[in-house]
Structure formats: C-alpha cells, structure tokens
N, C-alpha and C positions, 0 to 999 in steps of 0.2 A: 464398569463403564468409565472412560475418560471425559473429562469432564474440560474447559479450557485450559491448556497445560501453561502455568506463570511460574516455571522453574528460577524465574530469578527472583521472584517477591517471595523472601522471605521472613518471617515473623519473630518478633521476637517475645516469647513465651511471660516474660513480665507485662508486654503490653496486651498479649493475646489475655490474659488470667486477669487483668484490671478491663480490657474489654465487655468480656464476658459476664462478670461482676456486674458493668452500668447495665448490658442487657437486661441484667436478672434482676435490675433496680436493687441494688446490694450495697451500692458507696454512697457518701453522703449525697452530693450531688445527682442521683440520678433513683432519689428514693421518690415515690411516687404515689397521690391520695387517691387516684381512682382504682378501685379494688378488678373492675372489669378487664381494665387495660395491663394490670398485671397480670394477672393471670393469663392472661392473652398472651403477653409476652412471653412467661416462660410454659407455655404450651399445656400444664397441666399442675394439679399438689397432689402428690401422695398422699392417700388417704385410710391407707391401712389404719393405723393409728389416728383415730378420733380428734386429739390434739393437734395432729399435725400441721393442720394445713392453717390453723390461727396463728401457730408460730414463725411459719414458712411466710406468712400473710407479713406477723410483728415486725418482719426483719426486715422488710421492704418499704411500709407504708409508717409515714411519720404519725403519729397519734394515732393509730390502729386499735379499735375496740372488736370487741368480741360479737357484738352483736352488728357488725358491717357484714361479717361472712355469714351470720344468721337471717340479715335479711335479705343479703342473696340470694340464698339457698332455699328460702322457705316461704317469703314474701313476694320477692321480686322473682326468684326460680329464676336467677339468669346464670347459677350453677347448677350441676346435678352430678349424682355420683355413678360411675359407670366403671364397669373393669375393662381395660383396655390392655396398655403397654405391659408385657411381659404375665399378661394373668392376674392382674394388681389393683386395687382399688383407688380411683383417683378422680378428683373433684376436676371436673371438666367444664368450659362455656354449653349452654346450653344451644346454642341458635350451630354450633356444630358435633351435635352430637351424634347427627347421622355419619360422619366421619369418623369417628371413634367405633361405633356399634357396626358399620361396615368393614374397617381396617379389619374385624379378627370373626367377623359374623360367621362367618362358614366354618370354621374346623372349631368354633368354640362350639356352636349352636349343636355341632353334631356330638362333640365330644361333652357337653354337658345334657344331650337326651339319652348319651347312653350310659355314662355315669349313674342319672337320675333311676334310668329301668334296670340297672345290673340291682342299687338299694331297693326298688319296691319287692325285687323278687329276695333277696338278703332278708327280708325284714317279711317274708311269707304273705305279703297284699295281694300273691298271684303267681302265677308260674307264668317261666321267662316268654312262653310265646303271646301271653298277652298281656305285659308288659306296656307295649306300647299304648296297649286301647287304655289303660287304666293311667296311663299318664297325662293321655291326651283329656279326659274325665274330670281325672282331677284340675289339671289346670283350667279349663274352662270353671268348674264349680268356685274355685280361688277367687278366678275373677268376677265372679256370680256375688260370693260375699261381700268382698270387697266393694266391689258396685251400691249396694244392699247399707253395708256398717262404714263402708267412709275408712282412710288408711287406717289398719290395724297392725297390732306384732305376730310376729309364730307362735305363738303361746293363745292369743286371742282366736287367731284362726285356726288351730287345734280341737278349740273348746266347741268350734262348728262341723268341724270337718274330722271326724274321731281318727280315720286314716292318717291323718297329720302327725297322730304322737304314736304314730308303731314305731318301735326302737329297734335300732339296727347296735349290735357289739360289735365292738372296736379293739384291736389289738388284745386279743384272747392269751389267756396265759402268761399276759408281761403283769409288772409293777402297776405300769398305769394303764392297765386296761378300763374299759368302761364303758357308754352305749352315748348314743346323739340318736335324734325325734327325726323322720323324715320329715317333716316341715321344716325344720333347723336348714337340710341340705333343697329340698326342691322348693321353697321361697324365693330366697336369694338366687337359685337358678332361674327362676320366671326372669328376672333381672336382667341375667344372660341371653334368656330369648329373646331381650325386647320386648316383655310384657309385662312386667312391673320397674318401679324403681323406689329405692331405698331416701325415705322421705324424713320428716323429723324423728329424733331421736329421743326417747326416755330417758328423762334424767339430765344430769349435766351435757359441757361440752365433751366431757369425758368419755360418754358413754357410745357402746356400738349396738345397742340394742333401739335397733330402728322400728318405724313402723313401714309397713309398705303399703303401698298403692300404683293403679294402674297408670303406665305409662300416656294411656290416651288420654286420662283425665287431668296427669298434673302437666303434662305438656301437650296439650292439646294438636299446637301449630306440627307438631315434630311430625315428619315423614320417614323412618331410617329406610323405606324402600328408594328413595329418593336419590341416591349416591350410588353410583358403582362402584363396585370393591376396587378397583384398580385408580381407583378418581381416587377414592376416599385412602387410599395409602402413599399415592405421589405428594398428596395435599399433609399427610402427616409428618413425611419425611422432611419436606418443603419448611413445615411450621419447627420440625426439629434443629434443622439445621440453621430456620433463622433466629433459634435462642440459643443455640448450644454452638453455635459452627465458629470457627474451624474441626470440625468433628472424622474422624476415619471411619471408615466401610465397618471396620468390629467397632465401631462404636455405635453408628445407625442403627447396626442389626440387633448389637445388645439392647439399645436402650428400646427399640420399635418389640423386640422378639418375632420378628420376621423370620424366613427362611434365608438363606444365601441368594437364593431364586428371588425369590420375592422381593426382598432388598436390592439384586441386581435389575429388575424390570420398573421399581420406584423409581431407582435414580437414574434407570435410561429416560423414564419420561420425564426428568428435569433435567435433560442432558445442555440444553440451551441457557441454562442459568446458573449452572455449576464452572466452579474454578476452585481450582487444585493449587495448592499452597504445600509450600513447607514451613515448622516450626524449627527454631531454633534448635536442637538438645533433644528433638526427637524425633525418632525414626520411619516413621509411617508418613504416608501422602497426608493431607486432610482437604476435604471437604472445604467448601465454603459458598454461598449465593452471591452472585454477582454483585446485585445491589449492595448485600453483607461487605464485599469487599470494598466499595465507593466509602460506605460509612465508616467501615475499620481505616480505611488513608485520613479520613480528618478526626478521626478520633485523638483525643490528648489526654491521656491518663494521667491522674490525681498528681500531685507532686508534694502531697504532704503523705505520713502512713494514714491506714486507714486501718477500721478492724469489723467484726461483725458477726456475730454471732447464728448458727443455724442449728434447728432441730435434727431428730434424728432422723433418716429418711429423707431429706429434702430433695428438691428435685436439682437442686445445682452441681450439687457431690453425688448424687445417684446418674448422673444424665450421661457417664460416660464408661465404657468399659475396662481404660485402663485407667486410672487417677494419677499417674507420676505428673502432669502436665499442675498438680497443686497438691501431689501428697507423697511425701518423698518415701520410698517402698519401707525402709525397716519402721516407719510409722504406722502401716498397713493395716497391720493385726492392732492397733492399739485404738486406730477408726472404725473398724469393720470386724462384726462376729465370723463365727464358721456359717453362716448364712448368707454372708452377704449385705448382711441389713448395718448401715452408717450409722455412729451413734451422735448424738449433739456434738458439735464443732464448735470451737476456736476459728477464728480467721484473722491472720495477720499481711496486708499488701499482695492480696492474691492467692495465699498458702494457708493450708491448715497447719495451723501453727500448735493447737492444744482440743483439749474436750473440755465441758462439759457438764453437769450433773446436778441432782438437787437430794442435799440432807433428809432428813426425814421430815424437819422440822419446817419443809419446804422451801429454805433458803437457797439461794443456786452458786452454787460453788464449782471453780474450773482449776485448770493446771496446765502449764505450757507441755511440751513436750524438751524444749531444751529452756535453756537460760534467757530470759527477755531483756529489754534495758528499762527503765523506768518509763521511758515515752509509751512503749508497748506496752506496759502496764497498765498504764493512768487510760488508755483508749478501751483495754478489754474492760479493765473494771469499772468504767462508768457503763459500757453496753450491761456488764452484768445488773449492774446497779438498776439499770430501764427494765428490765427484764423483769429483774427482782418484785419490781413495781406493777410489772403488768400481772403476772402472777398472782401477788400480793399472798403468798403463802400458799397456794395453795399445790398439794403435790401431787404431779401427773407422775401415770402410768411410764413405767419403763422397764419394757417385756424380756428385754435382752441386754447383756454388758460385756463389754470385753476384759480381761484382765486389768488394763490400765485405769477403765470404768470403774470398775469393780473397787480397785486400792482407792482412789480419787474419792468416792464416795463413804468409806469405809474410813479414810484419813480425815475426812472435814469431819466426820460423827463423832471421832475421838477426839 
C-alpha cells in the first residue's frame, strides 16, 4: 500500500537512530518515571526471559526498582503477560489487551487446540476421535479448580486433576531425549485461548514458574470479544510504527508475524496517516505516521555522546527485521545467536557499539567491538557501574551466547 509519497524528505540515519532512542526513552533526556507510559511507548517488553523486562524497564526509567514492575503486574494488574507478536511472550498494558489476544486469536486458538489434542492422544488419555471432548473436560475442570483453590502452578493442579501429569516422550532416541506433563503444555495453552493468564511467579524475579488463574477473575473489566481482528491489527501496526517508525513493510510483518496479506490490509486501513520517507544509506521505502513525521521535523538530537546500555532480547534491537540502520552487518553474528535471540548490548550515539555480560561472581563486564576513545569509555562504564548497582551481585540467567559472548565472559573470569 502507498502511503503519502515525500520522495524529497529524506532522513538522515544518525538523526533517525537518536530519534528512535528519545521514543524508546533511552537518552538521558527523554528517560522517563512513569512506568505505564513507557511501556505504552514502546508498545510491549519481551518477556521470554523473566529478567527481561526489569532491565528493558532499568534502562529507561531514572531510579527504577524492581518492585515498580511488581506492582504493576500484581497489584495494580495494569500489566499482563500475553503471547502475541511472533508467538512470544510479552508483558503488555492491560486496558489493550483485547488488541493483542485479537491480532493472532484465530490461527493461534486453532493451532493451539490441535496441538493440545494431537498430545492427549500421544500421551494415550484417548483416541484421536475424541480428543476434542476430553479437551474441552479438561479445561472447564481447570477452571473448576482454579475457581475452588485461587491461582495455582502445573504441578498444584496435577495433584487434582491426575490427567495433568500423563507424560508425553520427547525426541526418542537422541541424547536429550526425555518426557514433559500434559499440564506443562495445556496450562499455558488455556493462556492462549483467553482463558487463563500467567499471574505471580514462584520464587525470585528470576523465575518462570508462574501460577495461573482465570482470566475473568484477574481482569475482570477485559472483554477480548470486544475488538475485531481487523480493528485490533491496524491499531497494532498503528502503535508499531509510532515507536519504532521510520519502519519498512519487512520490518512490520517481522516484527507483527503477520502474513504479507495481512500486513497489506493493516496498513491499507492506515492509508490516510502513513508517509513514505527515505533514509539516508538505506535502501528500502520506510514507513512513518504523519503525526510521527510533525514530531521527527522539531526533533533535535543530543549534541553531546550518549550511551546506554540494553538486555538481551529488548524490544528496541528486536523491533526491526533488518538492524544495519544501528548494527553494522560483520557485528551480526557477534549480537545475535543462530536463533535469532539479541544478546545484552553496548550503545554508543545510536549504534551498537559492544556487548555485554556478567562473571560468575555477578559483576557485569562489557567489551567494545572496536577501539573507543576515553569519552566513550567513562559514559559505558559508569552505565555499567548503575547497573552493577542495581544488580548488586546478583547473577541472572543467560540461556544463549554468541562466540564473542562466550570469549567476553570467559576473559573477565580469567
């Protein structure tokens, strides 16, 4: 879809990447103490990894404590965790969460009840033609407990529901072969139907061992029949593009996991507020919201360096499908596994500049990628130094590393 075509405004990629930045409240000036409003800003946190979205939080918000996102999420409930963008687990506002649970409600909903009945039958609870009735059984009984004992774990509602811990084998015949509980897989699927959600967690802020409960009881107000799929995916792309834009069509569809179709009919119904820009140094059209545009003309980026540290995963370095516009390609492999998954970053005036890492001994230790000058120095090592602080020793999970991860962390132990 053509969008207003401004072939002669074009951008220039230091101011686009320092832009972007204030969005994401990432420079000093445009870090920000309400926790609601950033998140709002950058549309969503990654929340695969438990840790994540405190540190995606740290980066942003001046004196940020741990229990600001706890009492979001658990008190105030004006977060909840929902799988959305690309099949992914990620801390969302609550008051749009029918937007999120609509954007992917239909080919999830289907594709996670037959997932759920291919393991009952796998795991001998039934033969496949009635499959469906003992799915539908079970979940009603779930929410029966649940009702009954108030949010519990998989393990808790195993110990009611004996169905729950029949084990399915997994990769038969390798090295790591081994088995998982059908509660393990159809819990967390209730999640995906909109009938439970993944409430406090056991344990540290570390942990991903949640309890669940029903969705009607910890958000009561929430309607997800309320939004039509096609409402609830212009309004995604809409909030996409106002944190992440200048953005291109493969960057929409990556970061949404839309179809081409579906991404084409998103941004035909923002056809009336899109404008087409060019970047400097790079070759694709981009995206951008009209309004996005007013603001990018009086925007004045920083004029001293700046630097800034980001976890692994975040949503500023994950939000786009090609990264040369802040990560210069032979640094690639040195940010990013064979997965796909970003590791802790360095940021220097727009660029990833370095990664990363913490000793055993929980200290946090980085490395450029080339040579720095001392100004560049004295700005990463005092973020590390904050960091160090907020920490205070203590060592999180880190599930994957790249080579240069791997030396980096492996060189500060020695």
């Amino acid at each position: 879809p053509k969008g207003t075509s401004v072939s002669e405004l074009t951008l220039q990629l230091s101011q686009v990447n320092a832009y972007v930045a204030h969005k994401h409240h990432l420079l000093p000036g445009s870090r920000c103490e309400d926790l609601r409003e950033v998140v709002g800003d950058i549309v969503a946190l990654h929340a695969t990894v438990a840790t994540g979205p405190y540190l995606s939080l740290w980066a942003r918000m001046p004196a940020f404590r741990r229990q600001f996102l706890d009492h979001a999420l658990y008190d105030g409930r004006e977060l909840v965790r929902v799988l959305c963008m690309r099949s992914t687990l990620h801390l969302v506002p609550s008051h749009h969460l029918t937007h999120y649970f609509q954007s992917y409600s239909g080919p999830q909903v289907a594709a996670t009840r037959s997932r759920v009945d291919a393991l009952l039958v796998e795991a001998g609870l039934c033969e496949a033609n009635h499959a469906g009735h003992l799915l539908e059984d079970l979940l009603g009984r779930v929410l029966n407990v649940l009702g009954e004992r108030g949010p519990s774990t998989v393990k808790e509602l195993g110990q009611v529901l004996p169905e729950l811990q029949a084990k399915v084998r997994h990769d038969v015949g390798k090295p790591y072969e081994g088995s998982f509980s059908i509660g393990s897989r159809l819990v967390p699927a209730m999640c995906d139907l909109g009938l439970l959600v993944r409430a406090l967690p056991r344990g540290t802020w570390r942990s991903n061992l949640y309890e669940y409960t029903a969705l009607s009881n910890w958000l009561p107000e929430v309607d997800l029949a309320s939004v039509p799929t096609a409402e609830a995916r212009s309004w995604l792309v809409r909030s996409y593009l106002g944190a992440f834009g200048p953005s291109t069509f493969g960057d929409i569809q990556w970061w949404t996991g839309f179809s081409k179709s579906e991404t084409v009919v998103s941004l035909r119904a923002l056809h009336a507020e899109l404008v087409e820009v060019s970047i400097a140094g790079l070759r694709e059209s981009h995206y951008m919201l009209s309004d996005d545009v007013r603001r990018f003309s009086k925007y004045a980026p920083p004029n001293s360096p700046h630097a800034f540290l980001l976890p692994g995963l975040d949503p500023y370095i994950m939000g786009y499908r090609a990264r040369n516009r802040f990560l210069a390609p032979e640094d690639h492999a040195r940010v990013f596994d064979r997965a796909g998954n970003a590791m802790p970053t360095v940021w220097m005036n727009g660029s990833v500049a370095g990664a990363w890492g913490q000793r055993k001994d929980g200290a946090v230790v980085y490395d450029f990628f080339r040579s720095a000058g001392d100004d560049e120095t004295a700005l990463v090592a005092a973020q590390v130094q904050c960091l160090d602080g907020f920490l205070n020793g203590e060592v999180l999970p880190q599930r994957s590393h790249t080579p240069f991860t791997r030396v980096l962390i492996r060189s500060a132990a020695s």
